[in-house]
Each structure stands twice: as structure tokens, then as C-alpha cells.
C-alpha positions in Angstrom: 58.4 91.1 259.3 56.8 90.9 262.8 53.6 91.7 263.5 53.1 95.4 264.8 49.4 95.5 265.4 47.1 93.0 266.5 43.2 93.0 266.5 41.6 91.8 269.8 38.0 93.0 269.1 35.5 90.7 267.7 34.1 90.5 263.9 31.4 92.9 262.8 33.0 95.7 264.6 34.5 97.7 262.0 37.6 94.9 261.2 37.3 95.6 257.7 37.1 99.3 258.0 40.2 99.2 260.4 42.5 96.9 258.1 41.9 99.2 255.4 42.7 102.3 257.4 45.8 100.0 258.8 46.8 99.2 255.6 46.4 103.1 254.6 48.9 103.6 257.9 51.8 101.7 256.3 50.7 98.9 258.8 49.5 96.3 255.8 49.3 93.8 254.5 46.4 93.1 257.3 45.6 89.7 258.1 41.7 89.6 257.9 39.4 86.6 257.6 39.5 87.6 253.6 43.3 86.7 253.9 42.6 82.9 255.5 39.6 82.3 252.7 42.1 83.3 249.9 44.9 81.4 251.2 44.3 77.7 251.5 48.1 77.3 252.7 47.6 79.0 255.7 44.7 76.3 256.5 46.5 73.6 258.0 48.3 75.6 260.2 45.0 77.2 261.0 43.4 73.6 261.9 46.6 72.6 263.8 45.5 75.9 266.2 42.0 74.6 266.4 42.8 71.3 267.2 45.3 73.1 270.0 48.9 71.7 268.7 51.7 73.6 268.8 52.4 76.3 265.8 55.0 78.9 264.9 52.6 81.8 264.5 55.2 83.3 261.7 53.9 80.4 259.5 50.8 82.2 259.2 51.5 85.9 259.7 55.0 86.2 258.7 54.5 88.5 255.6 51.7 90.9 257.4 52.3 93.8 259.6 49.0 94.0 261.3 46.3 91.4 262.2 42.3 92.1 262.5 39.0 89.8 262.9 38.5 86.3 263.4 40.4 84.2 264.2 43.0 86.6 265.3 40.7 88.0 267.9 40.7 84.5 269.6 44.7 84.8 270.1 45.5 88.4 270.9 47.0 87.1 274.4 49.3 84.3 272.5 50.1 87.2 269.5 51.2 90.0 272.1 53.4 87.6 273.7 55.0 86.4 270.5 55.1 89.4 269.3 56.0 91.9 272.1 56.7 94.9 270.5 53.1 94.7 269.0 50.2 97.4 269.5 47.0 95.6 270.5 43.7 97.8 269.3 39.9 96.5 270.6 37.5 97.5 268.1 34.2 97.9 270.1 30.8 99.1 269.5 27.3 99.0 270.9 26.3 95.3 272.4 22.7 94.8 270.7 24.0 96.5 267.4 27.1 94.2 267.6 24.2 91.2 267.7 22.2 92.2 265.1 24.7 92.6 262.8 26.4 89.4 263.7 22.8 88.0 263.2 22.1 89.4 259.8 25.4 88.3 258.3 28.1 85.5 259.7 25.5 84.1 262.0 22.6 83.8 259.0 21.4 80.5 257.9 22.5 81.2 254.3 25.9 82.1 255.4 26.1 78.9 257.7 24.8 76.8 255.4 26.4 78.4 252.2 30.1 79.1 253.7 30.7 77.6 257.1 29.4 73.7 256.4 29.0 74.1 252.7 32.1 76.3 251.1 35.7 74.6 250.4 37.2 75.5 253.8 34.1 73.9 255.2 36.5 71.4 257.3 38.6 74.6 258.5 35.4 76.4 259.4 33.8 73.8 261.6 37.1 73.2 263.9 36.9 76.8 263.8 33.2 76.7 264.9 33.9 74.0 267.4 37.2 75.7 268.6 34.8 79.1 269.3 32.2 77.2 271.1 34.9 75.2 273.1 36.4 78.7 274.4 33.2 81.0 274.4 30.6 78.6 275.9 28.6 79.2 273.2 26.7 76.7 271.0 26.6 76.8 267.1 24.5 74.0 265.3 22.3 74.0 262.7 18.9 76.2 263.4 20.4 76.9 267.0 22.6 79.8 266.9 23.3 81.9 270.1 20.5 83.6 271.7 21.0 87.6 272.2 21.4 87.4 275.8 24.4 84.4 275.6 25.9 86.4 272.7 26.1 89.7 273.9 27.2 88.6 277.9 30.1 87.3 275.9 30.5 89.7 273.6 31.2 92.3 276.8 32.9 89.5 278.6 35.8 89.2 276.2 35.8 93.1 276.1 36.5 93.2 279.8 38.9 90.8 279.9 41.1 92.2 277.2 41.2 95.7 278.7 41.9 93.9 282.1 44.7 92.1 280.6 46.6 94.8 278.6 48.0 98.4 279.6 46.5 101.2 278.2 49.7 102.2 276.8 49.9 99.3 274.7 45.5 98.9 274.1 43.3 101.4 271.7 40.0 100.7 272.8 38.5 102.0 269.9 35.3 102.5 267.7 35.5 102.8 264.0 33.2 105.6 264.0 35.8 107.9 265.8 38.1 107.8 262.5 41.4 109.1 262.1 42.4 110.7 265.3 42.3 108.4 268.1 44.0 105.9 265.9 47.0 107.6 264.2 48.1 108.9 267.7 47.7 105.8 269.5 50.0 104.5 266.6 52.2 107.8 266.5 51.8 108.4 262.6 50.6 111.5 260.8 46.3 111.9 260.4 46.0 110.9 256.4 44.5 113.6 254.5 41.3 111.3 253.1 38.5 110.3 254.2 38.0 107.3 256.8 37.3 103.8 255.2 33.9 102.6 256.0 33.5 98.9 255.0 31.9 95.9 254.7 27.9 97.1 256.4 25.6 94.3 257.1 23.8 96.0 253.8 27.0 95.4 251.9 28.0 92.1 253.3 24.4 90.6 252.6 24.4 91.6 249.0 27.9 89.7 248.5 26.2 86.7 249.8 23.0 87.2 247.4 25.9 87.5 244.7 27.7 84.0 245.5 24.1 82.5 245.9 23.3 83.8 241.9 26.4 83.1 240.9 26.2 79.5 242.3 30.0 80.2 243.8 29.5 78.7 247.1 28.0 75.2 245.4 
């Protein structure tokens, strides 16, 4: 089943919140980050991307119907030409709120150190690391993360650039925070009668990490 939406906005604005309302929409499964960590086959086609070799994208998204978060964000040009009859949705929000999220959770030190060099999919995570810095400009090493003003000039960079590249009839720029609405109509499907998810805070995301840490599950 081919893709029918694609995430193009960058983690930590409102990915999770948007694949559960997705999913809510009859658009799921949703490819998240969640989805790669909890499916080690997808990996080496994941690492063949990084490394830039060619890939059939169904080998990876083949049983989803919509796509959010990294990496997926990184390829929303290559996924809306494979998959043309695809919706694209930016999920955007505030600059220096975006960083200080970003800060507090997949940029920590205990995350890095924990997840990124020290989890199983540590190889995955540092060609995925590598692959981000190659496109971005960016530099990721140990105790040297982006400063706010790199982050965020890239942050609105690749904003830009997707809303230059795709129509508006085929691009939601969109904020979590506007709910329901703006989303079902930009996907033509009826406004659910529940609540809007809201996911996956920088309060919620830091206590999972405390939890692996006690739990000694990213040893």
C-alpha cells in the first residue's frame, strides 16, 4: 500500500502527536522513528540510504500509509516523487522553542551517549548522525552539539525550502496546536469526534529516558 502522507517537518514538532492523529484518520500504520528502533530489518536498508546507495523505498515503507519524523523528514523530496499521489504536511512551530526542546531531549548528553553511540542501533544512528551533518552543515560530536543560532538558521532554512518546493495544494503547513480542522480538510476526511492527541512533551520524553537509565535498558 503506497504511501499517502509524508512528514517533511523536523522532529520535536508534534511528529508523535500527528502520527497518532494520522493513524486516528485511517492514514496508519505511521512510520515514526519508534517504527525504525522496533524494527531492526528495516536497518540495513536505512544504512544503505545513509551511505547514499540506491534503495526501493517500498522495502521500508511498504506496509504504512503515512510517514512522520526523522529520518523521513530528510527525504520528503525523494518520497513525493516515488510516491506522487502522496500528501506532504510540514509540521512547524516556534524556532527557539523548536531548540529548546530539541536541546532537552534528542540533543541531550544522556540521550547521545545512552541511545545514539551507546544503544543497539548505535551503528545505524551514527551514519544517521553523519548523514544529517553531511546534508545540514551541522556538526554533532561528543560535548559539541549545534549552537542555537546554527540550529535554528537551519531549522527555518529547511522550512523555506520545503514550502518553496511543493504547491500548496499538495503541502499542510501546519502546527499541532491547531488540532483537528486544518488537518482533516487538507486531507478531505470527517473532523473525529475526540479530543486531539497530544504526545511525546519534552516532560514526557525525558522521564522515558530516566526510565531506561533505572532500568539499565540502554546498557
Amino acid at each position: 500500500m503506497p504511501l499517502k502522507v509524508i512528514g517533511a517537518g523536523r522532529g520535536r514538532t508534534g511528529t508523535v502527536s500527528l502520527k497518532l492523529a494520522l493513524e486516528r484518520l485511517g492514514f496508519g500504520p505511521c512510520y515514526h522513528m519508534s517504527e525504525l528502533m522496533q524494527n531492526p530489518q528495516h536497518w540495513p536498508t536505512w544504512e544503505r540510504v545513509f551511505d547514499e546507495q540506491p534503495i526501493n523505498w517500498e522495502d521500508i515503507y511498504k506496509d504504512y500509509l503515512g510517514a512522520v519524523d526523522t529520518p523521513t523528514d530528510f527525504f520528503s523530496s525523494e518520497l513525493a516523487a516515488f510516491y506522487p499521489e502522496a500528501k506532504l504536511i510540514l509540521t512547524v512551530r516556534d524556532a527557539d522553542s523548536w531548540y529548546r526542546s530539541t536541546s532537552a531531549t534528542v540533543w541531550s548528553d544522556e540521550v547521545q551517549s545512552r541511545i545514539v553511540r551507546g544503544g543497539p542501533a548505535a551503528a545505524l544512528m551514527m551514519k544517521l548522525v553523519a548523514y544529517h551533518a553531511k546534508r545540514t552543515g551541522l556538526q554533532f560530536r561528543p560535548g559539541k552539539m549545534p549552537t542555537r543560532e546554527e540550529a535554528v538558521a537551519d531549522f527555518i532554512r529547511h522550512n523555506e525550502a520545503v514550502q518553496r518546493e511543493f504547491p500548496p495544494e499538495r503541502l499542510l503547513v501546519y502546527e499541532v496546536k491547531q488540532g483537528w480542522e486544518p488537518l482533516c480538510k487538507f486531507l478531505n476526511v470527517p473532523v473525529p469526534d475526540i479530543p486531539f492527541p497530544r504526545a511525546n512533551t519534552t516532560e514526557e520524553f525525558q522521564a522515558r529516558i530516566r526510565n531506561l537509565k533505572l532500568q539499565g535498558l540502554s546498557e
